[in-house]
Each structure stands twice: as structure tokens, then as C-alpha cells.
N, C-alpha and C positions, 0 to 999 in steps of 0.2 A: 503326274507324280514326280517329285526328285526325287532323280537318278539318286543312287548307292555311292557311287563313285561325285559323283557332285556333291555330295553333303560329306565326304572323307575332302574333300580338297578344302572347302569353305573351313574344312572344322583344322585342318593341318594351316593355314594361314590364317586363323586365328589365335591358334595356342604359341604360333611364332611370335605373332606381334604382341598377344595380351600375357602371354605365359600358361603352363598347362595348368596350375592351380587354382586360377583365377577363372577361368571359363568351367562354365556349367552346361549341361545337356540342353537348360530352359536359354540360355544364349545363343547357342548353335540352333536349335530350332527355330529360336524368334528371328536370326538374321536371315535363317532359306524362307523363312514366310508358311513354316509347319508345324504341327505340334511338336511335345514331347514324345507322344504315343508311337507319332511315326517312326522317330530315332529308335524306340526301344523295339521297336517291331524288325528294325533293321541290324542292331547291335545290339548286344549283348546289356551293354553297359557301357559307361564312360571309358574305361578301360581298354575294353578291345578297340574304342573308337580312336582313343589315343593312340593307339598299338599303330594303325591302320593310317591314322595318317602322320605317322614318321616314317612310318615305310615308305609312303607315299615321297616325301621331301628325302627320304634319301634316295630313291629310286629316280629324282629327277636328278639332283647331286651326279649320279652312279651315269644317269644317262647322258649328260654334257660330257665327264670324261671320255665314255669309251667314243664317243662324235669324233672329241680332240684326235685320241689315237688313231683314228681312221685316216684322219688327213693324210700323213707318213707315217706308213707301221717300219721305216728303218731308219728312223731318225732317235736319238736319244734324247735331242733335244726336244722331239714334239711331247714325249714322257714326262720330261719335267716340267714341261709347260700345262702339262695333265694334272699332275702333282697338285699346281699353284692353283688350279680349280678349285680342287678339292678342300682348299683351306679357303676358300670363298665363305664369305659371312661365317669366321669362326667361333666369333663371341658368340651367335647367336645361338650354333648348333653347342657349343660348350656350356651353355647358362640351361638350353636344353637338356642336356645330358643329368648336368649336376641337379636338376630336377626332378628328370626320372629318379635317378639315384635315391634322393631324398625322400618322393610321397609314393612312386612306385617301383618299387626296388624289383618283383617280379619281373615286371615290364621289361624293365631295363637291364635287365640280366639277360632275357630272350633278344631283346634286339642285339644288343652286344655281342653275345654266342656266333649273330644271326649276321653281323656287319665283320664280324672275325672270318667267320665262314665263306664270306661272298670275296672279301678281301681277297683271300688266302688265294682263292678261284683265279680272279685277276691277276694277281702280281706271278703269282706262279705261271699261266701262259704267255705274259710278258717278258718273263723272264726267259722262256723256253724258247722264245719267237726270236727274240736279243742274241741266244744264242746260234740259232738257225743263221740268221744274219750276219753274223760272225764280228757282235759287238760284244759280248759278253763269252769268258773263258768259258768252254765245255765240263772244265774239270769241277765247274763250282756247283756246291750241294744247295738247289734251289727249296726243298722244303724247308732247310734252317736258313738260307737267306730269306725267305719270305716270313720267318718268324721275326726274326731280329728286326728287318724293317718294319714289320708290322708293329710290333712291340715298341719300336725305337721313335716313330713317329706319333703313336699314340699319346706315349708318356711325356713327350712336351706339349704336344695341344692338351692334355689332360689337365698338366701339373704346371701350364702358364703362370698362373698366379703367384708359384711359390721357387719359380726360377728369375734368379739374379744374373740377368745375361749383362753384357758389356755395352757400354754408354754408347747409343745408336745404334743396336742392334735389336730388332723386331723379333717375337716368335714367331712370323713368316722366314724371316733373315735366316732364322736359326732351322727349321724345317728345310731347308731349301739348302742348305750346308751339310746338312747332315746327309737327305737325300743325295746329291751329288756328290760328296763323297765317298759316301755306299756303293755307288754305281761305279766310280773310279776305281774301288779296289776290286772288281769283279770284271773290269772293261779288259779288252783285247785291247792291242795298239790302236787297232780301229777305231772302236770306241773311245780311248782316251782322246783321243785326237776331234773327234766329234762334240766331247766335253768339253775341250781346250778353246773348239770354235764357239761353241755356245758362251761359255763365261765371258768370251772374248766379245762379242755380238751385245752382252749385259753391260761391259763396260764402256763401251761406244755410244751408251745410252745414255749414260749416266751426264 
């Protein structure tokens, strides 16, 4: 019998590639070689199946970053290198979103809450761990730095479409700016210096 977790992955790489609209329960069934009955005996509904596997793709997403950070947890530069993961296949996950949005607004409202929540989680022991390290001031208030970043990065991958950035400037450019300048105004000497080397390391590449 297929696994639970095999028919959430098959069904999550398919609504990547075909979009969530367009895929039906009688699709995902016919590609594992099972009925419908089976899916419905396992899921609810197309809904929860959709729910389940976007969890799924961000939870792989979620799970490449925290790898990155493991490499050096006192480097600032391995963080922003974390970052630039995360906006790994942006179109795809933004064409996603703005779909949830559109046919299942529930949905998409609970994952949101749910990708706020996990967020907040991360950046704020990041941010406590930076300071341990003595890259980031002690004196800065991490629950409102973790909003503003949160909020701050969102709203350009969100609102790509209707930002007029400057001629050869990417919204990765622009993420990636924003993020390290965030961190620049929160860095100890230490840390700037660490920033100073990373940029510098970018443009040697260039």
C-alpha cells in the first residue's frame, strides 16, 4: 500500500510544477497507480492534502537552511548565505502563495500564521546565538528586530511584481541589501568587520 507520506510528496511536486488549481485528487491518484478511495481514506479532502504538502516543501526549504547554519554557527557570513536559500525558486513559491491566496484563502492564512510563527522561532535564536558571540549588540531588542525583518523581507518577495527597483537590480539584489544592512545596524565592531569581509569576498567574484 502507498505510504501517507509518499502520496503527500508526489502530490507537493506536482502542484509545484502543474499549479494547485489544476490538479485533481483523480490525478494524484492516477500518477501513484491508486484509486481515489485510497486518497479519501487518507485525507480529508483535497485541501488538507494541499495543506500537507506545502508543509512538506517548506519543511525541505527550512531544512537546507538550518544544514547551512550548522556549517559555522559564528560566521555572519554563513547567515546570509542561509538567507540566499531561502529565496531559492522564488517565482515558484510566490505564484504558489498568490494561489493559495486566491482559491484557498483558509489555507493560506493557517500556513502563513504557521510560516510567521516557525520564522519568528529561528531568527530570534539566531539572533540570541549572534549575540552570545559577540556579533550582534546585546542592547538590541530581538523580538521587534525579528518583526521588522520578518515583515521587511516578506513584503518584497510578496510585492515583487509591483516594485520599481533600479536598472540591474534583482529582487534577490534587493533582499540581500536589505538583509545585510539589517544586520549592519545591529553588528558589534565585530561583526561589521565580518560584513565588511563578506561584501568584500562578493566583490572579488564579481
Amino acid at each position: 500500500m502507498v505510504q501517507r507520506e509518499t502520496i503527500i510528496e508526489q502530490a507537493a511536486k506536482m502542484f509545484a510544477e502543474q499549479g494547485i488549481k489544476s490538479i485533481r485528487m483523480d490525478d494524484i491518484a492516477q500518477s501513484l497507480g491508486v484509486s481515489k478511495r485510497t486518497l479519501y481514506e487518507m485525507f480529508e479532502d483535497k485541501e488538507e492534502l494541499l495543506y500537507l504538502s506545502i508543509r512538506y516543501m517548506q519543511s525541505r526549504r527550512m531544512a537546507k537552511v538550518e544544514q547551512k547554519l550548522r556549517e559555522n554557527t559564528e560566521s555572519l557570513a554563513q547567515l546570509f548565505d542561509s538567507f540566499a536559500l531561502m529565496t531559492e525558486n522564488r517565482e515558484l513559491h510566490r505564484r504558489i502563495s498568490n494561489n493559495l491566496r486566491k482559491f484557498y484563502p483558509a489555507t493560506f492564512e493557517r500556513l502563513r500564521k504557521e510560516a510567521e510563527a516557525e520564522s519568528g522561532k529561528i531568527l530570534y535564536s539566531l539572533i540570541r546565538h549572534y549575540i552570545d558571540c559577540g556579533l550582534i549588540v546585546s542592547t538590541v531588542d530581538i523580538r521587534l528586530s525579528v518583526t521588522i525583518l520578518y515583515y521587511t523581507t516578506t513584503t518584497i518577495v510578496t510585492s515583487a511584481d509591483n516594485m520599481t527597483l533600479p536598472d540591474g537590480v534583482t529582487v534577490n539584489d534587493a533582499l540581500a541589501y536589505t538583509i545585510i544592512n539589517f544586520f549592519r545596524g545591529i553588528a558589534t565592531i565585530k561583526g561589521v568587520q565580518q560584513i565588511d569581509d563578506y561584501l568584500e569576498s562578493i566583490r572579488n567574484k564579481e
